[in-house]
N, C-alpha and C positions, 0 to 999 in steps of 0.2 A: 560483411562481419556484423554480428547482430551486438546492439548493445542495448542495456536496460538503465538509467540512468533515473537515481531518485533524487527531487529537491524538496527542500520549502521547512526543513526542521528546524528547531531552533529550542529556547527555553523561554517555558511560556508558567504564568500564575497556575495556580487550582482554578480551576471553573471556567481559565485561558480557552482560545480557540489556537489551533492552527490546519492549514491546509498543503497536504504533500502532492508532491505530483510527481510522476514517472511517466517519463518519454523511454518510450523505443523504437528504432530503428534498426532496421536489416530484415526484416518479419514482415509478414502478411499483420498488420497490425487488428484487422478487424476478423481474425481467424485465428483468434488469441484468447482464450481465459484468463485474466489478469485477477492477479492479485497480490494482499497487503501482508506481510506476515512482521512479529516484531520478536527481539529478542532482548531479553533483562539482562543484564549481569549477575553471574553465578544461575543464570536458568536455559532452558532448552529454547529455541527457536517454537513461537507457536504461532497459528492463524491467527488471523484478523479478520480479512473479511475479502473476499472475492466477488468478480464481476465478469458471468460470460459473456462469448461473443454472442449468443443471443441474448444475450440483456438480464440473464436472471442472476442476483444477488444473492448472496450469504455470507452472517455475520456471527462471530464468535459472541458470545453471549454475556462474555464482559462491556463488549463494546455496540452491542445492540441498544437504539434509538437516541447513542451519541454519536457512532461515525456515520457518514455514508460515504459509499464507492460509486465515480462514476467516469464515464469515460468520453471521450471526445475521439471519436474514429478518425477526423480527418485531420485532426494534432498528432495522432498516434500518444498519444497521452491518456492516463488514467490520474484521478485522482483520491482522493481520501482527505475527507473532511470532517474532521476532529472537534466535536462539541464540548464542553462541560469534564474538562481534560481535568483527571485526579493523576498523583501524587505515583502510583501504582503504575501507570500507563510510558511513565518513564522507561524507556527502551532503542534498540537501532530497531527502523522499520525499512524492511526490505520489501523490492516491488519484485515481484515473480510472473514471468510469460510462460504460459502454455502452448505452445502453438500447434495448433491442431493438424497442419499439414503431416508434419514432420515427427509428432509426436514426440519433441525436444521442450526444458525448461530454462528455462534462461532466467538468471538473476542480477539485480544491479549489487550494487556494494553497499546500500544502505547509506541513512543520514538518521543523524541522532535525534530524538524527540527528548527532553527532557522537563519536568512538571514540578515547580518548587511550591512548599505546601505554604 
């Protein structure tokens, strides 16, 4: 049974740091596309920022040169690390598996981030 499981939210100041991490388990973990997507209230689910399994990044361009994604193959863990966190940023951030064997995505259930001005 695959599971996607995100931690580490919380509420943090303006200009706050925090760092999320998602574990999964049941998957080929290092034959996974992992990634961060976030969702506001009253708005659509959007990217954040993704990390393939060969290594190459990309970041939604609100969160370019404050987040980075990175992963730890042998935790089966990805994380996402939140710099210079605004007000805006406030959201559930969901971890998202691609796994590439099986051409399935698997999502955990989110942890809330939220950013008081």
């Amino acid at each position: 049974q695959v599971q996607v499981v995100e931690s580490g939210g919380g509420l943090v100041q303006s200009g706050g740091s925090l760092r999320l991490s998602c574990a999964a388990s049941g998957i080929s973990f290092s034959l996974c596309d992992m990634g961060w997507y976030r969702q506001a209230p009253g708005k659509q689910r959007e990217f954040v920022a993704t990390l393939t399994s060969g290594g190459v990044t990309n970041y939604a361009n609100s969160v370019k040169g404050r987040f980075t994604i990175s992963r730890d193959n042998a935790e089966n863990t990805v994380y996402l690390q939140m710099n210079s966190l605004k007000p805006e940023d406030t959201a559930v951030y969901y971890c998202n598996a691609y796994a590439i064997p099986n051409g399935r995505t698997y999502w955990g259930q989110g942890t809330q981030v939220t950013v008081s001005s």
